[in-house]
C-alpha positions as CSV (number, residue, x, y, z in Angstrom):
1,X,-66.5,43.2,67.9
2,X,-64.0,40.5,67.5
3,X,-64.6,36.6,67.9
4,X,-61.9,34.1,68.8
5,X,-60.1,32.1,66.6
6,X,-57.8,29.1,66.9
7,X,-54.1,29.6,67.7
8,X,-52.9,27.8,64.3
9,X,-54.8,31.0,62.4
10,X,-52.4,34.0,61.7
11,X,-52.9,37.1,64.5
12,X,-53.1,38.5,61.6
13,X,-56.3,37.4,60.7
14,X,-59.5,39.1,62.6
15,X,-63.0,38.6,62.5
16,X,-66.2,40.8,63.4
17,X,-69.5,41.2,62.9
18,X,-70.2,44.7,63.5
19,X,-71.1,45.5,60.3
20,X,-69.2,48.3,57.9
21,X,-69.2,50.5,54.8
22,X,-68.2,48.1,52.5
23,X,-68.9,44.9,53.9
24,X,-71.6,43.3,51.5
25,X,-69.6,44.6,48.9
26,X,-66.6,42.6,49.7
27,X,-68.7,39.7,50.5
28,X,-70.5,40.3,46.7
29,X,-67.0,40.5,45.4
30,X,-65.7,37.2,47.0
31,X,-68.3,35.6,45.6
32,X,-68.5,36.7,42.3
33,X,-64.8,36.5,41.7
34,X,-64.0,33.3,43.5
35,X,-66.7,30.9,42.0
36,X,-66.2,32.4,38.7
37,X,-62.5,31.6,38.8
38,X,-62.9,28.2,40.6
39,X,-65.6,26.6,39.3
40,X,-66.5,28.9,36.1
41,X,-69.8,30.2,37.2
42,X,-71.0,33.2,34.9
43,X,-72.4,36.7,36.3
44,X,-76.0,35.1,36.9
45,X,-74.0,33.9,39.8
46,X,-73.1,37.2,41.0
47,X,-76.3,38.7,40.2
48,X,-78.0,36.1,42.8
49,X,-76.0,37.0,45.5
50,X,-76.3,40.5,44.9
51,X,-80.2,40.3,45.8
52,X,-79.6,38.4,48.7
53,X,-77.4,40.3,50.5
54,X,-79.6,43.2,49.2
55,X,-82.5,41.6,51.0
56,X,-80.2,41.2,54.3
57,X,-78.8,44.7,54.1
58,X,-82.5,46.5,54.1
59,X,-84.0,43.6,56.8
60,X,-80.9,43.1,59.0
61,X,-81.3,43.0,62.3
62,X,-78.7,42.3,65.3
63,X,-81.2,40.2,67.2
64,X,-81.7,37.7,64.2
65,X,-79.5,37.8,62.2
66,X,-75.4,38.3,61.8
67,X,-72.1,38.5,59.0
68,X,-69.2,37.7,60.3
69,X,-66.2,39.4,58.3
70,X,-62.7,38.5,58.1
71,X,-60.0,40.4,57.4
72,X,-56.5,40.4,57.6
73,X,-54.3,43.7,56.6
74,X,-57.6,45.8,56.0
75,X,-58.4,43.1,53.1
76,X,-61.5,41.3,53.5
77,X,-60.8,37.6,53.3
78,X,-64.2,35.6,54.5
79,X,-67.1,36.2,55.4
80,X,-70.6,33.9,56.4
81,X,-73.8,34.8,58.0
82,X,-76.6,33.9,59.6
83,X,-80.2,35.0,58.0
84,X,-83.1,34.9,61.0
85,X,-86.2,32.9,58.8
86,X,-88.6,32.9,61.5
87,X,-88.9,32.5,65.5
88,X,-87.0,29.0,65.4
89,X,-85.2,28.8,61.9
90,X,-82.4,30.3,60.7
91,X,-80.4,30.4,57.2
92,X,-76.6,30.1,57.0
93,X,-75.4,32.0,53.9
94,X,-72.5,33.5,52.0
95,X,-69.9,31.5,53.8
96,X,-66.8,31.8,52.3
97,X,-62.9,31.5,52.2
98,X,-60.4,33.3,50.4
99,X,-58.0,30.4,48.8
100,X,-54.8,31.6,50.5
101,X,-56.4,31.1,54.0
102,X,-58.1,28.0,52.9
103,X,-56.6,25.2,54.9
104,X,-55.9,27.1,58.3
105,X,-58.9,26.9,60.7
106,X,-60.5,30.2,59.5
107,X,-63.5,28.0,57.6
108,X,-64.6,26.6,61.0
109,X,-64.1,29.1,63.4
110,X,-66.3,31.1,61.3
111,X,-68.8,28.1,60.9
112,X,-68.1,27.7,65.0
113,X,-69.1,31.1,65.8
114,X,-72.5,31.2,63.5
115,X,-73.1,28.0,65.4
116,X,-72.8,29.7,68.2
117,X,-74.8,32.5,67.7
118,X,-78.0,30.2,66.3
119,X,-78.1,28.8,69.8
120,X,-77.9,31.8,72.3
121,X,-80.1,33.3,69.7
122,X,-82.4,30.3,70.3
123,X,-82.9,29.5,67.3
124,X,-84.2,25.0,66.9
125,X,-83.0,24.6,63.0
126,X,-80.7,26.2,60.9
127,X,-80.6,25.2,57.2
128,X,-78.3,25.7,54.0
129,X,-78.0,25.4,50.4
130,X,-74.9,24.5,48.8
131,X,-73.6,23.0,45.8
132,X,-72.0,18.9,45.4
133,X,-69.1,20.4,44.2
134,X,-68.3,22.7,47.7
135,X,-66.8,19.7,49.4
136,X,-64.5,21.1,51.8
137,X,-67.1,23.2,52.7
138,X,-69.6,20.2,52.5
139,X,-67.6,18.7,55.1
140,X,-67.2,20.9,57.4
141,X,-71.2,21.0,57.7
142,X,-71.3,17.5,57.6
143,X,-68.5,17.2,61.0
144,X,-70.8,19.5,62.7
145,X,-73.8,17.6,62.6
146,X,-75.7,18.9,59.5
147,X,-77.6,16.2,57.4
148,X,-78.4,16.6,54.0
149,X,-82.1,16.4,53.4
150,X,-82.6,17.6,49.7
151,X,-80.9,17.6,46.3
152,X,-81.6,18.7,43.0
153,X,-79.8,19.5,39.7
154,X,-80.7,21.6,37.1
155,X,-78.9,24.5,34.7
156,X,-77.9,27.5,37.6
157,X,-75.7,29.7,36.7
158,X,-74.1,28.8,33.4
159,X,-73.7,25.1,34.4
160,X,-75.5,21.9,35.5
161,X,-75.0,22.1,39.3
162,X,-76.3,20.1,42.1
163,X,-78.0,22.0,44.6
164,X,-78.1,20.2,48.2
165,X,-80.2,21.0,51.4
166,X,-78.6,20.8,54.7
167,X,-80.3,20.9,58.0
168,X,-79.1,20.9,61.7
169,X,-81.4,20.7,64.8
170,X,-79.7,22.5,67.7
C-alpha cells in the first residue's frame, strides 16, 4: 500500500506500510548505523532499538498501530511509525532519513502521513522522544504543531545526550 508523496521527491522513491520480511531489520539497521556514524552513539544505541521494534513486531496491530517504509531501488531508505499507547494516545517512533534523501520532502511526507493516520485512527495525543541534537528533525515536529513538554540529560548511549518530550493534541 503506497502513500503519496510530494512531486519534488524522486518517482523513484516509494513508501508503504504493509509490512515485510525484512522491514524491522532495515529500520534496526538505519538506526544503528546512521547515529553511530553521525553522532557517535555506541551499540547500547542499537541494542535499544532492537527491543522496541521487538516489542512492536510481537504486539503490532493494523488498527493501532503502523511503519511506514521507504524505499527507493529495493533499498530501504526511511522509515517511522506510529506505536498505539492506549484508546487516545499514540507514540511516534523510529523516524528516520537516510542522508542522501535528507533535504527532499521525504522527512515530512512521512511525518504527514503518520499524522494522518493518528487522526482517522482517532487517536487525541501523540507524543515523542527525541534528542536536542535531532534538529532537522526537531523542526519538523516543531512546524507541525508539537510542543516540547519535557527534557532531561543524562549518560545514554555512550554520551551525555538531552532527551526531549514532545506532545501534539489532534
Amino acid at each position: 500500500m503506497s502513500v503519496g508523496l510530494p512531486r519534488r521527491i524522486s518517482e523513484d522513491v516509494k513508501v508503504r506500510y504493509n509490512l515485510e520480511p525484512g522491514d524491522m531489520g532495515s529500520v534496526l539497521y538505519l538506526h544503528g548505523l546512521l547515529y553511530g556514524q553521525e553522532y557517535g552513539y555506541d551499540h547500547t544505541f542499537e541494542g535499544y532499538v532492537a527491543a522496541g521494534l521487538a516489542e512492536f513486531a510481537q504486539s503490532f496491530h493494523p488498527d493501532k498501530d503502523r511503519l511506514w517504509i521507504a524505499e527507493m531501488a529495493r533499498q530501504r531508505i526511511g522509515s517511522i511509525a506510529i506505536v498505539g499507547r492506549s484508546e487516545s494516545i499514540a507514540q511516534l517512533r523510529w523516524f528516520i532519513v537516510h542522508p542522501e534523501k535528507r533535504g527532499q520532502g521525504l522527512g515530512r511526507a512521512l511525518l504527514q502521513a503518520a499524522l494522518q493516520f493518528c487522526r482517522q485512527r482517532g487517536y487525541k495525543t501523540i507524543f515523542l522522544w527525541t534528542i536536542r541534537d535531532l534538529t532537522i528533525a526537531t523542526h519538523l515536529y516543531l512546524a507541525a504543531g508539537f510542543r516540547k513538554i519535557e527534557e532531561k540529560t543524562h549518560k545514554l548511549w555512550g554520551k551525555i545526550l538531552t532527551e526531549e518530550r514532545y506532545d501534539l493534541d489532534l
